[in-house]
N, C-alpha and C positions, 0 to 999 in steps of 0.2 A: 664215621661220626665226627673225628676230629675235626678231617678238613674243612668239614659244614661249620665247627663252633667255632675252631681259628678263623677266619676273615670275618663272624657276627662281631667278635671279644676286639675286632681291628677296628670293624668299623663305629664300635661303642667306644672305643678309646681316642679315636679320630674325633668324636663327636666332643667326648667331654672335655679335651686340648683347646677345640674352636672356644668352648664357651671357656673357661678358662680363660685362653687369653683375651678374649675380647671382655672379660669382665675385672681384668689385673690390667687391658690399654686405659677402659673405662674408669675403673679410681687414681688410676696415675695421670690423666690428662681430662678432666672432668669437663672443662671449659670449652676444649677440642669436640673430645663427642657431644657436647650440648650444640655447640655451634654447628656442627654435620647433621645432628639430626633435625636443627633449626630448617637448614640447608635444603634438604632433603623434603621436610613440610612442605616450603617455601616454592620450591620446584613443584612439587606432586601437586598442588592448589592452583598455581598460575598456568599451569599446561591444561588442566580443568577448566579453569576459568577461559581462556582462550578459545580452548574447544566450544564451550557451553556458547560462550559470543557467537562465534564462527557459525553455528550449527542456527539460533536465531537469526543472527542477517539473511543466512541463507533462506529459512523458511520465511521470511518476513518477505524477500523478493519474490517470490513462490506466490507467496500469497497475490501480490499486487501486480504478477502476468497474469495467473487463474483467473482474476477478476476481471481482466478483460477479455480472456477469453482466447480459445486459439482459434474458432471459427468467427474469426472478427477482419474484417475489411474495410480500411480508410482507406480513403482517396481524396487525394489535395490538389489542388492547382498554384505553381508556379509560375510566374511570370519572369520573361528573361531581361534583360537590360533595353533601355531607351533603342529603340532605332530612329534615323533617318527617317521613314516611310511612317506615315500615320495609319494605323492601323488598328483594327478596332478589337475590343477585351475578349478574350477568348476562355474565360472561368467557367467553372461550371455553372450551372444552375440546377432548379429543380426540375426543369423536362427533363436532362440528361440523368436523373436519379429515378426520376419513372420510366426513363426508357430502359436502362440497365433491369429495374425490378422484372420488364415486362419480357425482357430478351435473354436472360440469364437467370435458368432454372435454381431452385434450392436456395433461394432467400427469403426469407423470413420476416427480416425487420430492416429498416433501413431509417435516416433519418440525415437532414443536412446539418450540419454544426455552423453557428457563426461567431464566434468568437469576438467580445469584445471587452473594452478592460475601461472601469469610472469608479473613480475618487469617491468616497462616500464618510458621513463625520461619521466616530467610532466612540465621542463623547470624550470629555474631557479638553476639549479644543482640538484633539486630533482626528486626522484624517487619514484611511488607507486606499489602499488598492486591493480594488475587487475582479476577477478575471469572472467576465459575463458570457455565456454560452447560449445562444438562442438556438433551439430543436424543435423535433415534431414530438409529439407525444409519444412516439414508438420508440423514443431512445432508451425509454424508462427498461422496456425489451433486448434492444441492442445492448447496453448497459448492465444489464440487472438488477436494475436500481431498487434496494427495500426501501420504502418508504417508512420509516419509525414514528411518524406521526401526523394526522394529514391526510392527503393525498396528493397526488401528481397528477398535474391538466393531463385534459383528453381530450378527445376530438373536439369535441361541442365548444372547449375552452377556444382551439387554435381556429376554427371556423368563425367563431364569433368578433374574435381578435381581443377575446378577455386578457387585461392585463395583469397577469397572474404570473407567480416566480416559486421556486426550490429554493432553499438554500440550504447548505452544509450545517450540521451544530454546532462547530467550534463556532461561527459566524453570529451565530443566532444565540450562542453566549454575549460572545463579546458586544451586541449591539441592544438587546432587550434583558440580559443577566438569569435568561434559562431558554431551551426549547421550545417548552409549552407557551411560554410569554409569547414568544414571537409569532405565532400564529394567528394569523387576521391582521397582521401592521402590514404597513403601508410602508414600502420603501422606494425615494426619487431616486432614478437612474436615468439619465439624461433630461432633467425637469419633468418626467414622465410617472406618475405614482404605479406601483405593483405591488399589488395584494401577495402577501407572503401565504400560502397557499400548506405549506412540508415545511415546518421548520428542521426535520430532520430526516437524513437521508444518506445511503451507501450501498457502495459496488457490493454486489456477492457475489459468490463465486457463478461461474458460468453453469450454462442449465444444460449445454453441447447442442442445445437449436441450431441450425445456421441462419444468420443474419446477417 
């Protein structure tokens, strides 16, 4: 029975030296363990804080591969430098995007991008740069595009050659001063009017289709 209450009586005496001394360092250098335990906040918050950062970047990039998707297939055409030999353009076009659909099983949606980029007034005397994408209505598929207001053209539009447009919200802020405004205006892009059709619109996450 002793040996068991000898080393309890050690380690209760052990215990009550610790806080003792640490409460006879604590009133003899007040300033000292104020500033440690300052210290010590200070660290345990910004390692927090960092993490928490770290940990959003990460999901935020997460977010915006998802949203295109991993069963997603671009193809671009490059051209190489001037030659000697006159030779004629070698780009894609759209046979070669209907032959591909017709010869290669498991696609889904497909669609050509044409990128183009025009100056547009943003009010106020200024003017921006707007990056224009011309597609087929199947992007909205390839994409996943939700539409938040609106609609997005479809066949009937691209057959008909309706001049109809998407645009982003931030956009359709900045140029009508809400989403809902900007639906049914009229915006010139190469002295050409286009009916703003979706004042609002974005990726979501992928649906695993192949397209």
């Amino acid at each position: 029975m002793n040996t068991a209450i000898i080393p309890n009586g050690r380690a209760h005496l052990a215990l009550g030296e610790i806080f003792s001394f640490a409460y006879e360092t604590f009133m003899s250098n007040k300033v000292r363990f104020a500033l440690t335990a300052l210290g010590m906040v200070i660290g345990t918050a910004s390692l927090i804080l960092v993490t928490t950062i770290g940990l959003t970047g990460k999901q935020y990039l997460l977010n915006q591969i998802q949203a295109i998707g991993s069963n997603w297939v671009y193809a671009e055409y490059e051209s190489g430098g001037e030659r000697i030999s006159n030779t004629g353009s070698d780009a894609l076009t759209i046979d070669d995007m209907e032959a591909v659909q017709h010869q290669v099983s498991g696609i889904a949606y497909a669609s050509p991008v044409v990128p183009l980029s025009e100056r547009v007034a943003v009010g106020g005397g200024k003017e921006r740069d707007l990056q224009i994408m011309g597609v087929y209505p199947e992007y909205q598929q390839v994409r996943n595009i939700v539409v938040l207001g609106g609609r997005f053209f479809d066949r009937q539009d691209s057959q008909a050659h309706n001049k109809v447009g998407v645009i982003m919200p931030k956009l359709a802020i900045q140029l009508y001063g809400s989403q809902q405004a900007a639906l049914g205006k009229t915006l010139k892009l190469n002295g050409l009017p286009f009916t703003i059709i979706a004042p609002s619109a974005k990726a979501s996450t992928p649906s695993g289709n192949p397209r």
